[in-house]
BAVEX-257859 format. One record per residue (C-alpha): chain; residue in one letter; residue number from 1; x, y, z. Coordinates in nm, 4 decimals. Each point is the difference from the previous one (the first is absolute). Layout:
BEGIN
kollum cadena:A&residuo:A&num:NUM&x:X&y:Y&z:Z .
...
This chain:
BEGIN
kollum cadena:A&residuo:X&num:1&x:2.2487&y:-1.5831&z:-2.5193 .
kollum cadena:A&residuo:X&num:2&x:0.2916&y:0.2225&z:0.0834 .
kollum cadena:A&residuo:X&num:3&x:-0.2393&y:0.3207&z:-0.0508 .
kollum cadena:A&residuo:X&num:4&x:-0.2496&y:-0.2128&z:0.2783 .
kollum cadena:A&residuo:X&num:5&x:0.2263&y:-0.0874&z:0.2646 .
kollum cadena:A&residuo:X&num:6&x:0.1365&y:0.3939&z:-0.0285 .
kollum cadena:A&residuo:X&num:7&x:-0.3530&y:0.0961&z:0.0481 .
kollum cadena:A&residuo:X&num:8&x:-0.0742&y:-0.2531&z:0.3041 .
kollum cadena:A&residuo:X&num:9&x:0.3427&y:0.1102&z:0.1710 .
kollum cadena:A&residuo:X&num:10&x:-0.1338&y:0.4052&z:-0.0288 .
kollum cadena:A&residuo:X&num:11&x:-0.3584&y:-0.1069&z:0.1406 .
kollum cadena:A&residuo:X&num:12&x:0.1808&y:-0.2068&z:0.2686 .
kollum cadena:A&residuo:X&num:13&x:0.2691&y:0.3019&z:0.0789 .
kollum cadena:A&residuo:X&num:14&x:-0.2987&y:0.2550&z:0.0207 .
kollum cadena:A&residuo:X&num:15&x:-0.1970&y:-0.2256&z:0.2346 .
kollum cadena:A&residuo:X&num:16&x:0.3456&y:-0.0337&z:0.2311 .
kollum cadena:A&residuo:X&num:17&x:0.0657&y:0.3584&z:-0.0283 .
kollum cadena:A&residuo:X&num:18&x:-0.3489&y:0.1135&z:0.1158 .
kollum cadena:A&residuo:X&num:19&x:-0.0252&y:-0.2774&z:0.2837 .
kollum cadena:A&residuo:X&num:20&x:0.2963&y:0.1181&z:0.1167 .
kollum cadena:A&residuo:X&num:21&x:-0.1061&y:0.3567&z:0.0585 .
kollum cadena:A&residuo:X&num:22&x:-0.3445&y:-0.0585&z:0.1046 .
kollum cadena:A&residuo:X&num:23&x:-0.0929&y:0.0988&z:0.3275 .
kollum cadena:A&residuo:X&num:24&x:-0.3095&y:-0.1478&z:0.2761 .
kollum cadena:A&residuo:X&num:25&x:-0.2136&y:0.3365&z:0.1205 .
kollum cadena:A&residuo:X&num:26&x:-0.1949&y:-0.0220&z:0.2988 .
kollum cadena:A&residuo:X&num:27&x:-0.2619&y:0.1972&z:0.0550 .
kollum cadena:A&residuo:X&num:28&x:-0.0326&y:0.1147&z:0.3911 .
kollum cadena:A&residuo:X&num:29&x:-0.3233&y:0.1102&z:0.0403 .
kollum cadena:A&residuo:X&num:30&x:-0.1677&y:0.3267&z:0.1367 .
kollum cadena:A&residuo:X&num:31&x:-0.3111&y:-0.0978&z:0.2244 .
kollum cadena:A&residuo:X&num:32&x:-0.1969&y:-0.3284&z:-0.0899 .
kollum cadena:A&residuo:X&num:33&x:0.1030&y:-0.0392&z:-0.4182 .
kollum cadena:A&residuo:X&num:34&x:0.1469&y:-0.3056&z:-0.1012 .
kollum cadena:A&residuo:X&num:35&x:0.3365&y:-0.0747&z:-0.0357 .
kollum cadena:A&residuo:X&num:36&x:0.1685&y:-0.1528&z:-0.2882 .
kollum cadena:A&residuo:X&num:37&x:0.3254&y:-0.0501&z:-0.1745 .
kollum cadena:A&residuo:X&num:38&x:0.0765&y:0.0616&z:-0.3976 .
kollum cadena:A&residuo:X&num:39&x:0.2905&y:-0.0764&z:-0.2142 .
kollum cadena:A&residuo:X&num:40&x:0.1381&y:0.3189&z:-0.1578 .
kollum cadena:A&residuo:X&num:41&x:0.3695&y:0.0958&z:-0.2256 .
kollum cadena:A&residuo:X&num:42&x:0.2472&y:0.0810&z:0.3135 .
kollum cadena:A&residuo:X&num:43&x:0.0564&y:0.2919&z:-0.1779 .
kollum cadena:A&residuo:X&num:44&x:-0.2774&y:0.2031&z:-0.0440 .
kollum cadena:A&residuo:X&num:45&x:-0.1477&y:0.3033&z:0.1767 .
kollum cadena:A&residuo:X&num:46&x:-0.2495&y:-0.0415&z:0.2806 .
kollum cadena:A&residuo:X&num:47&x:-0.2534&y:0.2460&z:0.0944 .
kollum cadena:A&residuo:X&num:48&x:-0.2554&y:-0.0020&z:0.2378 .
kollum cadena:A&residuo:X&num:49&x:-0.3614&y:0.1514&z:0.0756 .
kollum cadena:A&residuo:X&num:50&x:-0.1627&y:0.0476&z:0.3498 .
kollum cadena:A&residuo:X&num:51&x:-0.3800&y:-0.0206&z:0.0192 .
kollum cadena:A&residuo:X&num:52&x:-0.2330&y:-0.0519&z:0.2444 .
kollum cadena:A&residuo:X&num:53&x:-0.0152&y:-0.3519&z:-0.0919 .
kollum cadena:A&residuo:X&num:54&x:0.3509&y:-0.1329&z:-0.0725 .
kollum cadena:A&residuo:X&num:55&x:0.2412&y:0.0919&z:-0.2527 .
kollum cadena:A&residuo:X&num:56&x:0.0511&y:0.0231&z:-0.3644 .
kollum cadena:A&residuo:X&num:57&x:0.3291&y:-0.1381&z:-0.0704 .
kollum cadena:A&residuo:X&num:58&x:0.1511&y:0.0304&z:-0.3636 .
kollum cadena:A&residuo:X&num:59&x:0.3230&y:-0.0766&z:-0.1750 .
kollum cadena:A&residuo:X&num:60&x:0.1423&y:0.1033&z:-0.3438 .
kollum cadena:A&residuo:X&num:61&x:0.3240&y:0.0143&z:-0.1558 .
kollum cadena:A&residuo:X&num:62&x:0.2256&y:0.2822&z:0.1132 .
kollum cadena:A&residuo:X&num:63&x:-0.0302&y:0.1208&z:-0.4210 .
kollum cadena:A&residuo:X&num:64&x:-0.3356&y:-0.0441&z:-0.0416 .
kollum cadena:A&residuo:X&num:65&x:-0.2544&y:0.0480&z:0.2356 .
kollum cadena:A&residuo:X&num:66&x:-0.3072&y:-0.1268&z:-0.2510 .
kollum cadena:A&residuo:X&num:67&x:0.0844&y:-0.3340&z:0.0635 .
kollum cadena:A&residuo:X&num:68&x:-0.1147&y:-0.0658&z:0.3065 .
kollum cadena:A&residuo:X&num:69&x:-0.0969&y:-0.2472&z:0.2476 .
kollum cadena:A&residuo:X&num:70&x:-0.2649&y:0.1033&z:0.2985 .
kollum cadena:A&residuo:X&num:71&x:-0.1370&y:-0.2132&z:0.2603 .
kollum cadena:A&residuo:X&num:72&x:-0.3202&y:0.1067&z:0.2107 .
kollum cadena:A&residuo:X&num:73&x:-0.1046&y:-0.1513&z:0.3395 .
kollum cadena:A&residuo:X&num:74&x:-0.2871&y:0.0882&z:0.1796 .
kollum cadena:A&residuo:X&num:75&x:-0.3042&y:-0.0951&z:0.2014 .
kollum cadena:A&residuo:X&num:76&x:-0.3640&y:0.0731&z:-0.1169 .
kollum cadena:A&residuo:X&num:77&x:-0.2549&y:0.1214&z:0.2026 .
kollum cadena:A&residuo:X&num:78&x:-0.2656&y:-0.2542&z:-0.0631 .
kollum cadena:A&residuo:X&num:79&x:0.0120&y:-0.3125&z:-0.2705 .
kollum cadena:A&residuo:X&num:80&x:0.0134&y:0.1026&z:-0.3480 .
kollum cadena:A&residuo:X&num:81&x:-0.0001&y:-0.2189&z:-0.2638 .
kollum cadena:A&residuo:X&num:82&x:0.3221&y:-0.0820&z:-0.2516 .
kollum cadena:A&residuo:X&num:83&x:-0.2495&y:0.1661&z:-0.2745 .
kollum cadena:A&residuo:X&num:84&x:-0.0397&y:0.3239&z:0.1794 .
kollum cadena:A&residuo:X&num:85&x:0.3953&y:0.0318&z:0.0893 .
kollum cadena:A&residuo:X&num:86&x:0.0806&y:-0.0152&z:-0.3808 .
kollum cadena:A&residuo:X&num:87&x:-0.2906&y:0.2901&z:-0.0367 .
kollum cadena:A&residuo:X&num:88&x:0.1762&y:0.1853&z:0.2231 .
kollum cadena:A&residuo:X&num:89&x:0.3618&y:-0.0749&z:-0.1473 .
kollum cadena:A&residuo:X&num:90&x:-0.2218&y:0.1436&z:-0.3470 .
kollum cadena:A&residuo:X&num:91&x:-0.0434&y:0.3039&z:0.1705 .
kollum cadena:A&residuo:X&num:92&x:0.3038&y:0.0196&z:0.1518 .
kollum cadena:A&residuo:X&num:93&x:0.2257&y:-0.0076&z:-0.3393 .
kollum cadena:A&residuo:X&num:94&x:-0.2620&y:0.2029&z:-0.2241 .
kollum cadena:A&residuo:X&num:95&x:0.1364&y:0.2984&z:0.2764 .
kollum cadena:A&residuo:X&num:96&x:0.3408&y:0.0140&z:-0.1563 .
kollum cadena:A&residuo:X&num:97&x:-0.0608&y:-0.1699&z:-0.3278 .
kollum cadena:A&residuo:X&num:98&x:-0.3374&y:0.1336&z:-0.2010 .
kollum cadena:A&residuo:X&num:99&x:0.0127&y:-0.3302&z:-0.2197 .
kollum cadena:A&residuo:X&num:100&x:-0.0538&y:-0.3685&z:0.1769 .
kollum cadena:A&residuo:X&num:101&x:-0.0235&y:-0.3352&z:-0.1539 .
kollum cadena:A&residuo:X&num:102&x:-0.0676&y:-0.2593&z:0.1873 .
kollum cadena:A&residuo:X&num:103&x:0.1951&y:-0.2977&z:-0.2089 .
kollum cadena:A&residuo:X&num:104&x:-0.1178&y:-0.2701&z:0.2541 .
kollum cadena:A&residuo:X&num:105&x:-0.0696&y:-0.1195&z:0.3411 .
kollum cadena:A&residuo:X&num:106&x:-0.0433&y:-0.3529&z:0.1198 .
kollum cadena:A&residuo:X&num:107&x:0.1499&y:-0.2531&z:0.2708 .
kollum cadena:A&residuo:X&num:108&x:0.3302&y:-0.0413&z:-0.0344 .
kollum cadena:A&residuo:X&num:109&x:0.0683&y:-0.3987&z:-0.1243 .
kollum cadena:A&residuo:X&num:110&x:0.3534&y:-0.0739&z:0.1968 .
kollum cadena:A&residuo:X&num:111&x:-0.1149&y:0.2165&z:0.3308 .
kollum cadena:A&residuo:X&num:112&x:-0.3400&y:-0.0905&z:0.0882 .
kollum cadena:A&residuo:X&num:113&x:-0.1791&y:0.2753&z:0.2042 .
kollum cadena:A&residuo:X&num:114&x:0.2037&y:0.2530&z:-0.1999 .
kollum cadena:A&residuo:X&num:115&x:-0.1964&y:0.2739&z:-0.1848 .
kollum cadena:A&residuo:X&num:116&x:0.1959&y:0.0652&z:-0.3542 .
kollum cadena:A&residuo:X&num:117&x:-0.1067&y:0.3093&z:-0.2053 .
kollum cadena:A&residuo:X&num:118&x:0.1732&y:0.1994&z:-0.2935 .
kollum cadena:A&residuo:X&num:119&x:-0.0402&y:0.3797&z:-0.1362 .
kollum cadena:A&residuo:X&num:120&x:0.0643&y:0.1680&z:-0.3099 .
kollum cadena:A&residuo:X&num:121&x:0.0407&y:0.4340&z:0.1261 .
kollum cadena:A&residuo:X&num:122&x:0.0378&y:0.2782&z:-0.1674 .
kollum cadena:A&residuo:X&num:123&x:0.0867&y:0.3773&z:0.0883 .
kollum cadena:A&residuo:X&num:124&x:0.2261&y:0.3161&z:-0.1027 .
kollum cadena:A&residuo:X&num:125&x:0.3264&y:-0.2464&z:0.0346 .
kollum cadena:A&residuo:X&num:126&x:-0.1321&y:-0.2885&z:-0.2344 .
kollum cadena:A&residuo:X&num:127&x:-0.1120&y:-0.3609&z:0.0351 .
kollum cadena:A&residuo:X&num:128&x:0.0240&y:-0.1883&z:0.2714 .
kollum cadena:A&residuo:X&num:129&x:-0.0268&y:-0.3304&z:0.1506 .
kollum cadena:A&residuo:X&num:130&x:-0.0830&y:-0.1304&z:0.3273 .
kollum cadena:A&residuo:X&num:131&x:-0.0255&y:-0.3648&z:0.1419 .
kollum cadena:A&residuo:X&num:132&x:-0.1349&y:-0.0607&z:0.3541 .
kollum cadena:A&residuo:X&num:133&x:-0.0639&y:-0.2840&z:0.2494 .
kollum cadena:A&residuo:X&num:134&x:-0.2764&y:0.0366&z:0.2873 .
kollum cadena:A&residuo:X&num:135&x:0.0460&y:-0.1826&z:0.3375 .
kollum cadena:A&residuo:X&num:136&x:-0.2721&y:-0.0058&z:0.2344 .
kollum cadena:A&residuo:X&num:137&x:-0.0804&y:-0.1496&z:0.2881 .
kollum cadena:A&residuo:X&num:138&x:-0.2796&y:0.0567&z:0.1691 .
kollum cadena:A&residuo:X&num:139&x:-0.0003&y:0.3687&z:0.0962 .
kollum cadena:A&residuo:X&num:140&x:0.3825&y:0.0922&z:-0.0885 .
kollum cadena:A&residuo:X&num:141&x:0.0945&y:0.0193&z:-0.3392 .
kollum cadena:A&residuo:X&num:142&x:0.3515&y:0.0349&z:-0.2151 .
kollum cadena:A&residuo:X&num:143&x:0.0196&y:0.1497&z:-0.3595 .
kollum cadena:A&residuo:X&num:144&x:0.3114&y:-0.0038&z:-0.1532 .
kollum cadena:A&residuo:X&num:145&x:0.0488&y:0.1488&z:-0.3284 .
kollum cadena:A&residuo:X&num:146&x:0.2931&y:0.0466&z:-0.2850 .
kollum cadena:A&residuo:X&num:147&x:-0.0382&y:0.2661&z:-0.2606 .
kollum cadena:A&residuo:X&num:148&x:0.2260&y:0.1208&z:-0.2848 .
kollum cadena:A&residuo:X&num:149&x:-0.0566&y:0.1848&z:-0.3468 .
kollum cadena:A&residuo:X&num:150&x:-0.1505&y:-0.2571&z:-0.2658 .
kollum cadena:A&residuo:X&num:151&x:0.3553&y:0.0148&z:-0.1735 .
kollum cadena:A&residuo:X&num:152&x:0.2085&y:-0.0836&z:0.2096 .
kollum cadena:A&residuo:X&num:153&x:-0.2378&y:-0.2555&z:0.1956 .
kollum cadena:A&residuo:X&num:154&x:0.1775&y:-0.2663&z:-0.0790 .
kollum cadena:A&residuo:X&num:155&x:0.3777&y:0.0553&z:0.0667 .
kollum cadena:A&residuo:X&num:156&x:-0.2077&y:-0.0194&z:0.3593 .
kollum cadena:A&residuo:X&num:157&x:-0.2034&y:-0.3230&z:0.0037 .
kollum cadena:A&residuo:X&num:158&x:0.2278&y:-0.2483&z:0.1585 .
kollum cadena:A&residuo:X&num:159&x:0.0375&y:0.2187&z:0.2788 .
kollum cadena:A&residuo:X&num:160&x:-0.3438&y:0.1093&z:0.0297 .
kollum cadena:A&residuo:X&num:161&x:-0.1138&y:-0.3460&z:-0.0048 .
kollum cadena:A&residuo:X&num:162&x:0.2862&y:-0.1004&z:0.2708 .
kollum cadena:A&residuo:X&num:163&x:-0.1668&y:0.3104&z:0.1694 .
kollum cadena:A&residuo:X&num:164&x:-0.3747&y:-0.0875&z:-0.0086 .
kollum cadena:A&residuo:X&num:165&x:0.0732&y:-0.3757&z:0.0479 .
kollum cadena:A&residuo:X&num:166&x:0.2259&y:0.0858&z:0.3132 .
kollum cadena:A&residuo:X&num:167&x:-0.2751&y:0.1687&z:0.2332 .
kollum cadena:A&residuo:X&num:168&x:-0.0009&y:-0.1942&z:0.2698 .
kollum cadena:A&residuo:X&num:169&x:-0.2976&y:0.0446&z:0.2083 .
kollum cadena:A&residuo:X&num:170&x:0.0043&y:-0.3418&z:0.2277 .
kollum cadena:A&residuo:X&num:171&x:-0.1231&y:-0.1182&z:0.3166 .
kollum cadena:A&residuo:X&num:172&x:0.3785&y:0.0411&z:0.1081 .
kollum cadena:A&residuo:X&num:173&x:0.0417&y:0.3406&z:-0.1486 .
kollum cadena:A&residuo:X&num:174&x:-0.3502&y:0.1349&z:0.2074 .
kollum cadena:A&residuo:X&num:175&x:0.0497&y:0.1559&z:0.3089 .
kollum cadena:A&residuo:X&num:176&x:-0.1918&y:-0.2508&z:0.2597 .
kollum cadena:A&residuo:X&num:177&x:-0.1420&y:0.2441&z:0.2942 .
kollum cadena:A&residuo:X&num:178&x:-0.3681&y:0.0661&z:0.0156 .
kollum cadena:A&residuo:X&num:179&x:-0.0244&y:-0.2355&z:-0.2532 .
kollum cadena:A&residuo:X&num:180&x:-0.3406&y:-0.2573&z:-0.0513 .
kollum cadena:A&residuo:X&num:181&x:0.0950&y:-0.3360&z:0.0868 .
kollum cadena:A&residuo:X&num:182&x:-0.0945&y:-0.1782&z:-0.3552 .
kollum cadena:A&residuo:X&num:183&x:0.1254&y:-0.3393&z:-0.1997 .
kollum cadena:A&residuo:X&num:184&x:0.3014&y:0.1758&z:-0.1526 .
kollum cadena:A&residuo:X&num:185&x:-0.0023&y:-0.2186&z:-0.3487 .
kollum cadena:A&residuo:X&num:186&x:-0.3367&y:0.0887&z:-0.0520 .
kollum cadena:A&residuo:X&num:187&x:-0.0500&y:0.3644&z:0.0860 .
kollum cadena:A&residuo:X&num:188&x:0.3235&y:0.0989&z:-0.1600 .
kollum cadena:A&residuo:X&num:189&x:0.0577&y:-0.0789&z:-0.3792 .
kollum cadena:A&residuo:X&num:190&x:0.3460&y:0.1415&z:-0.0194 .
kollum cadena:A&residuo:X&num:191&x:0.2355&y:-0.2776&z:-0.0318 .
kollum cadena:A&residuo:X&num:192&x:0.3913&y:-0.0924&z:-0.1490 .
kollum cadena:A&residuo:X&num:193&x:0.1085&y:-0.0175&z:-0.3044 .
kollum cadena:A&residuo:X&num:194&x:0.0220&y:-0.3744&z:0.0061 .
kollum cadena:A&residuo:X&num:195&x:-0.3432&y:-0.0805&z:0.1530 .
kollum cadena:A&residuo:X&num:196&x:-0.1498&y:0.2709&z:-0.2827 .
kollum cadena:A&residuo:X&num:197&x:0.1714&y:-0.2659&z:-0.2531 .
kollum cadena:A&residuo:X&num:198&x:-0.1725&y:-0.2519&z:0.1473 .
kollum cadena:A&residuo:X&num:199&x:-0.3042&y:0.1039&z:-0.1282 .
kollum cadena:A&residuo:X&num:200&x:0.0326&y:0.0689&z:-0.3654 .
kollum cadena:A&residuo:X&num:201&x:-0.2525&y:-0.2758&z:-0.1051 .
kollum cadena:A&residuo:X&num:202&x:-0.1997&y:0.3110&z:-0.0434 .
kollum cadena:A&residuo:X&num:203&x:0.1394&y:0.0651&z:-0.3363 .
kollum cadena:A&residuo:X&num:204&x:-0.1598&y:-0.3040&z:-0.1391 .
kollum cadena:A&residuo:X&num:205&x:-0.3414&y:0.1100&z:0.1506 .
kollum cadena:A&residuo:X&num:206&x:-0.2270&y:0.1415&z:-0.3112 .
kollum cadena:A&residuo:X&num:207&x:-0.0996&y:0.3073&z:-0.0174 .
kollum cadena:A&residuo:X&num:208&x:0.1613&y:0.1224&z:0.2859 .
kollum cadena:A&residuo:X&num:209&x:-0.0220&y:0.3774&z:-0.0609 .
kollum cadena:A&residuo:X&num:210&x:-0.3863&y:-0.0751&z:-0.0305 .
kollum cadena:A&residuo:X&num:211&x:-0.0388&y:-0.1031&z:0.3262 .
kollum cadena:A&residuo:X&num:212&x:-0.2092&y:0.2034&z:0.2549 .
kollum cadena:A&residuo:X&num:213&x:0.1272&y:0.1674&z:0.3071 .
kollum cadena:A&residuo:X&num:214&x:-0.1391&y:-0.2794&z:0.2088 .
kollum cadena:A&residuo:X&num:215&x:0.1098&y:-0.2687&z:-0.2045 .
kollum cadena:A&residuo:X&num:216&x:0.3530&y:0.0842&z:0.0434 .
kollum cadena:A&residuo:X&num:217&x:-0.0315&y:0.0484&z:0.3576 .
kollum cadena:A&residuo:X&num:218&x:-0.1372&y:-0.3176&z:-0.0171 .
kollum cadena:A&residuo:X&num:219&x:0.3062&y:-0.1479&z:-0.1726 .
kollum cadena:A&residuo:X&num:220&x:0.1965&y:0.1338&z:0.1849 .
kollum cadena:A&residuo:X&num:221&x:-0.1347&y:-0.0915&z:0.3380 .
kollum cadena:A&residuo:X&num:222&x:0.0096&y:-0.3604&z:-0.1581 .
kollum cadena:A&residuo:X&num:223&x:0.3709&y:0.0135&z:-0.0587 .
kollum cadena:A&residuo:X&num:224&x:0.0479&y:0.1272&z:0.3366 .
kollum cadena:A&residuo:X&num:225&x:-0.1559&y:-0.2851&z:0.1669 .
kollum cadena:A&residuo:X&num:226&x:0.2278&y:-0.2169&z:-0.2048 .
């Protein structure tokens, strides 16, 4: 017991400690890109990427810059689907890392509308993981990623998840000029943490990770209309 409530009191201290020194980005955007905002350690480095089409924003620790979080916001030029953005994510990472794995990719449960996928890489440096969410709506679309060496992965998880799970990509986040005039609960599937909760009757649906595209989009228009 005494060996129990020491290791509750360390789990509790490291989730005060890292509350306390995380810090709310905001992205400003370029031209038309979406904005968003993204939990990240107060204290890491920040480094940023101009394009023609938005920025590439990443942080890392100030002693390791492997570990890495990187956000990407842009606008496509016509509709693609959420298939041919993870191609293109493929070919993206095989340019720096010979060896890709795609572990999975699938709907995330607690964020409906959110795009989950996860990568095993290898190059000169070693193994490496990488963990991404996909954000889309309609023709603007948010990737944020988190990447470390396979070792040390997990000394990173609780913040990468805090990370991911953080993006914030609302109707109130969105810049509003020479926007459509649409339902807002229904065109946008980004919602808070509590509404997410909300819906996790989806756990007890079988064979979820079975389901078709459609189906889920389905299900999750359902919930929506809820």
């Amino acid at each position: 017991m005494f060996h129990l409530k020491r290791a509750i009191l360390a789990i509790a201290l490291f989730i005060f400690n890292y509350s306390a020194s995380a810090l709310t980005y905001q992205y400003t955007p370029l031209n038309d890109e979406p904005t968003y905002k993204i939990d990240i350690p107060g204290n890491w480095i920040k480094k940023e990427i101009s394009g023609n089409n938005g920025k590439v924003v990443y942080f890392h620790p100030a002693d390791n810059p492997m570990v890495v979080i990187e956000v990407r916001s842009f606008v496509l030029d016509k509709e693609e689907s959420i298939k041919s953005l993870i191609n293109k994510k493929a070919a993206r990472l095989s340019y720096y890392y010979p060896s890709i794995e795609l572990g999975y990719e699938r709907f995330s449960i607690l964020r409906p509308g959110v795009y989950e996928t996860r990568w095993i890489l290898e190059n000169k440096k070693g193994r490496f993981v990488e963990k991404s969410v996909l954000l889309k709506n309609n023709n603007e679309v948010i990737i944020a990623g988190v990447s470390a060496p396979e070792k040390i992965y997990g000394n990173y998880n609780v913040l990468f998840e805090n990370a991911l799970f953080s993006v914030d990509y609302s109707d109130a986040s969105r810049k509003s000029e020479n926007k459509k005039s649409i339902d807002n609960k229904k065109s946008s599937p980004f919602f808070s943490l509590g509404e997410s909760l909300k819906n996790l009757y989806l756990f007890n649906l079988p064979n979820k990770y079975d389901l078709s595209l459609d189906d889920k989009n389905n299900l999750i228009q359902e919930i929506q209309e809820k």
